[in-house]
C-alpha positions as CSV (number, residue, x, y, z in Angstrom):
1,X,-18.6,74.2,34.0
2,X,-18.5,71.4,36.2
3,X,-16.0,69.2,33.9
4,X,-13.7,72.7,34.1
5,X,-14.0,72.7,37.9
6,X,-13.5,68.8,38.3
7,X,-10.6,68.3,36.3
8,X,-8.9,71.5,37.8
9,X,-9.5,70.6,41.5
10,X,-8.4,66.8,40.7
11,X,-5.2,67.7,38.5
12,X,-4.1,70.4,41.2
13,X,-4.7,67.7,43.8
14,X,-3.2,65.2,42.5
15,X,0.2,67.6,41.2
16,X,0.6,68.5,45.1
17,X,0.6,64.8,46.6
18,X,3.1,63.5,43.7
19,X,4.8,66.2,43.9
20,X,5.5,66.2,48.0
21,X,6.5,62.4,47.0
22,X,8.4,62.9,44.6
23,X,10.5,65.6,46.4
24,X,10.5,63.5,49.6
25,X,12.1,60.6,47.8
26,X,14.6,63.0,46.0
27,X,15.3,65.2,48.5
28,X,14.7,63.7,52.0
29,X,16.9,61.4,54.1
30,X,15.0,58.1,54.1
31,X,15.7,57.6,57.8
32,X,12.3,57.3,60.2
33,X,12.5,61.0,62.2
34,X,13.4,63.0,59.0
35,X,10.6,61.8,57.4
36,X,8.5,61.9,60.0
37,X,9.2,65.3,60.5
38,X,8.7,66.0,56.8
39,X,5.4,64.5,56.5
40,X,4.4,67.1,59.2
41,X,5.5,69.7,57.9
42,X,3.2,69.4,54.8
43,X,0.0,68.0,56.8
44,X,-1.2,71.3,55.5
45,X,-0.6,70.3,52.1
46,X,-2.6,67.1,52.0
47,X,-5.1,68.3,53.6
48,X,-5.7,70.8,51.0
49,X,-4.9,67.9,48.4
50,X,-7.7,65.7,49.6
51,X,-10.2,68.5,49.8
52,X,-8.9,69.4,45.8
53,X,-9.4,65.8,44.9
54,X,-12.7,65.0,47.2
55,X,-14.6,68.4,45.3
56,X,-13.1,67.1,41.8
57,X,-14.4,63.7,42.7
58,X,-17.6,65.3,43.8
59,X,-18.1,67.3,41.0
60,X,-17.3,64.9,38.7
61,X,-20.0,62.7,39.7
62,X,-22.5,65.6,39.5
63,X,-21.0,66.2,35.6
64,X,-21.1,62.8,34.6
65,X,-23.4,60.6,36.8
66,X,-21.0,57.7,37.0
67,X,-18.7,57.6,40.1
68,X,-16.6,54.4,38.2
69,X,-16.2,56.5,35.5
70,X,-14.9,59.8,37.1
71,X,-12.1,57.7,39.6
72,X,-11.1,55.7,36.3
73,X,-10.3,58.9,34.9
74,X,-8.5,60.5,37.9
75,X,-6.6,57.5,37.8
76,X,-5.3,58.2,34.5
77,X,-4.6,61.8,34.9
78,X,-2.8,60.4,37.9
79,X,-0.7,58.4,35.6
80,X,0.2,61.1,33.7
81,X,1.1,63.3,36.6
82,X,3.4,60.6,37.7
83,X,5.2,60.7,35.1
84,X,5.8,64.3,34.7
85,X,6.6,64.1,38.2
86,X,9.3,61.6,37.0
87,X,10.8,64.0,34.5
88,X,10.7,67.0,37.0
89,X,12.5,65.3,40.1
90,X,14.5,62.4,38.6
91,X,15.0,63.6,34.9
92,X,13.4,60.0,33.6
93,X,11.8,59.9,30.1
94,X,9.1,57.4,29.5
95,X,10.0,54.4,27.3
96,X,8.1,53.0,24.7
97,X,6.3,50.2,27.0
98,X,5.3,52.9,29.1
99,X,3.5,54.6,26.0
100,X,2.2,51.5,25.0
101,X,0.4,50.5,28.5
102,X,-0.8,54.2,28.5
103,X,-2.6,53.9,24.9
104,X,-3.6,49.9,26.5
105,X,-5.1,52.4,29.7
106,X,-6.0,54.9,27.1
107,X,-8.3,53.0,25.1
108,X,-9.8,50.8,28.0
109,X,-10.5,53.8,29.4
110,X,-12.9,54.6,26.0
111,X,-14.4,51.1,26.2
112,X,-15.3,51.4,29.6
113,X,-17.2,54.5,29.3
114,X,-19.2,53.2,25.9
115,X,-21.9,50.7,26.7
């Protein structure tokens, strides 16, 4: 159950600080007080992004025992949410490099956790 609520509380933390990003650099003027006033706006969204992907590293630990093992993997479920993120806001589609260094990721990942 603990893999269920890690992964959920690291995904949905991870979608909401990509996502502000991603709409920030789409949708917001890139001048200093625009942004600034943006990023204040959504304080309350961090927040609650950090305590998502603080419990999923937490809780992930617990499940697996291995804190290196749990931040390589949000790492590549951050990868993945990138890119969707990509799609979403700027209607980019992965090439094939990009499919090839996340199989390269993929598979060290694998390596990593086998000893």
């Amino acid at each position: 159950m603990l893999y269920i609520y890690s992964s959920s509380l690291l995904l949905s933390g991870l979608l909401i600080v990509n996502a502000v990003y991603s709409y920030q650099s789409k949708h917001i003027d890139p001048h200093f007080w625009t942004t600034f006033k943006f990023q204040l706006l959504v304080l309350p969204l961090f927040l609650l992004a950090n305590l998502c992907i603080g419990y999923g590293v937490k809780f992930g630990y617990k499940a697996l025992g291995s804190l290196g093992y749990v931040l390589l993997a949000s790492k590549g479920l951050e990868l993945f949410v990138s890119l969707l993120m990509g799609y979403i806001f700027m209607k980019e589609s992965p090439s094939w490099r990009t499919w090839i260094g996340l199989a390269i990721i993929f598979i060290g990942f694998f390596v990593a956790k086998g000893k």
